[in-house]
Structure formats: structure tokens, C-alpha cells
N, C-alpha and C positions, 0 to 999 in steps of 0.2 A: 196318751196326751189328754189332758185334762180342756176343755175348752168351755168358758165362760159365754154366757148368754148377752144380755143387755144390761145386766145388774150391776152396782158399782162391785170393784172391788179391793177387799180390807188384803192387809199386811200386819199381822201379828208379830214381835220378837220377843226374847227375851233368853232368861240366863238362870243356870241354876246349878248346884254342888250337886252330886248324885251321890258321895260319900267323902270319905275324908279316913283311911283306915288306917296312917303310920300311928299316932297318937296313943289308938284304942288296940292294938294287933287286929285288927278287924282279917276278917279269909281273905278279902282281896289284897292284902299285903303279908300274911304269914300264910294263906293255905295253896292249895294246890289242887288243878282238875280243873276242870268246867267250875264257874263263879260266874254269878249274873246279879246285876243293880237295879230296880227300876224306881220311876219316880215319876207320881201322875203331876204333870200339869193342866194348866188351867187358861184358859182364853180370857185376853180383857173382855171381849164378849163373844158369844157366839156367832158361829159364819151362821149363811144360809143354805150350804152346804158342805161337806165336808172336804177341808181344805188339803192343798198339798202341804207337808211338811218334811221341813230340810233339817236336819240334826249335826252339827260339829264340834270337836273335841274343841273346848276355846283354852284349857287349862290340864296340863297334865304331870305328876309326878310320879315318878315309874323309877326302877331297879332297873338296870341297866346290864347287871351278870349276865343274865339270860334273857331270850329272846322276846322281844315285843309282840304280843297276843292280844291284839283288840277286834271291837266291832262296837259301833253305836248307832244306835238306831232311834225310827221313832213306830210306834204299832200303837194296837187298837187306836186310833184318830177317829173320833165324835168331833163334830158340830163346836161342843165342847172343851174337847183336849186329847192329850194323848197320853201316852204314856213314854217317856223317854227310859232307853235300855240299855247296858254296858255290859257286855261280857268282853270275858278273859276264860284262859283256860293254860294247862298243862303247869311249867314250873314261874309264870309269868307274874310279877310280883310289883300290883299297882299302889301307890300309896295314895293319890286322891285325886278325881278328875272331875273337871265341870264342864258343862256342855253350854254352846249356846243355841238357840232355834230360831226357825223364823217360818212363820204358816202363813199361806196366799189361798185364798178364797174368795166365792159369794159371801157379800153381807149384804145385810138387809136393807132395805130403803126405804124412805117415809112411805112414797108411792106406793109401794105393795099392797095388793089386797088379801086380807085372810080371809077366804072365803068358805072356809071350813068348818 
């Protein structure tokens, strides 16, 4: 459990394409095996600690022959950003997926002192 102090706090969202592969034959739509996407994002500003972050498919187009293989995630999370992640794997054949997020955190407040 993540538990906030007395500090206000932010609500981050946002949205973004992690690829787009029918177009290009990109791997995630012609290859096969283990396939991984990532794509760093970015905070409208930084927390004051580092936030929870929630990751969901908000857009997907997918081959539907065989079986559907996903996982999306969010990792390394700084203060900053994260890195948003999509695998696939074995004969799973993604054509393009976008994700939406949303980060809760400490931000900062006038108040604070930097006493560093």
C-alpha cells in the first residue's frame, strides 16, 4: 500500500501509440516468439515521490487466428516517468496497440522547504 503523508496530491494521465506494425510488417505483426514494445514517457511534471502507475490497453488491433498473448505494463517509474511495456509472444500476431495511463502521487507544494 502506497500511503501519502500531508502533501497534496497530483493525478497524471495520459495516452500514447507504442507501435503501429500492419502497415510496415513490423515483428509484432509478421514475427513470432517473445516480442517486446517499450516507450518512455514523460510527467507533466514531476511528483515528489514516485507515483503509482496504472497502465491499459485503451486501443487494440490484433489477428484473431490464434490465440491472444499480451501483457502491458508500466516499469522503471521515476519521479519523472516510466517506461510503458507490451509484450507478446509465441504465434500471436498484434497489428497495433495504444495504451492509456494514469500516475497518483506526492507533488510538490509551494509550502515545502528545500532545506538541502
Amino acid at each position: 500500500m502506497k500511503v501519502f503523508q500531508t502533501h497534496p496530491i497530483g493525478i497524471d494521465q495520459g495516452e500514447t501509440v507504442l507501435f503501429s506494425d500492419f502497415s510496415n510488417g513490423g515483428d509484432m505483426w509478421t514475427g513470432e516468439g517473445a516480442r517486446e514494445r517499450r516507450s518512455a514517457v514523460s510527467f507533466s511534471q514531476p511528483f515528489r515521490s514516485v507515483p503509482v502507475v496504472q497502465v491499459n490497453i485503451s486501443l487494440w488491433d490484433v489477428d484473431t487466428s490464434a490465440p491472444l498473448r499480451a501483457e502491458v505494463v508500466a516499469e522503471d517509474v521515476t519521479v519523472n516517468g516510466f517506461n510503458a511495456v507490451f509484450r507478446t509472444w509465441s504465434d500471436t500476431r498484434i497489428a497495433r496497440i495504444r495504451v492509456k495511463w494514469t500516475a497518483i502521487g506526492e507533488v510538490a507544494h509551494d509550502d515545502d522547504w528545500d532545506i538541502s
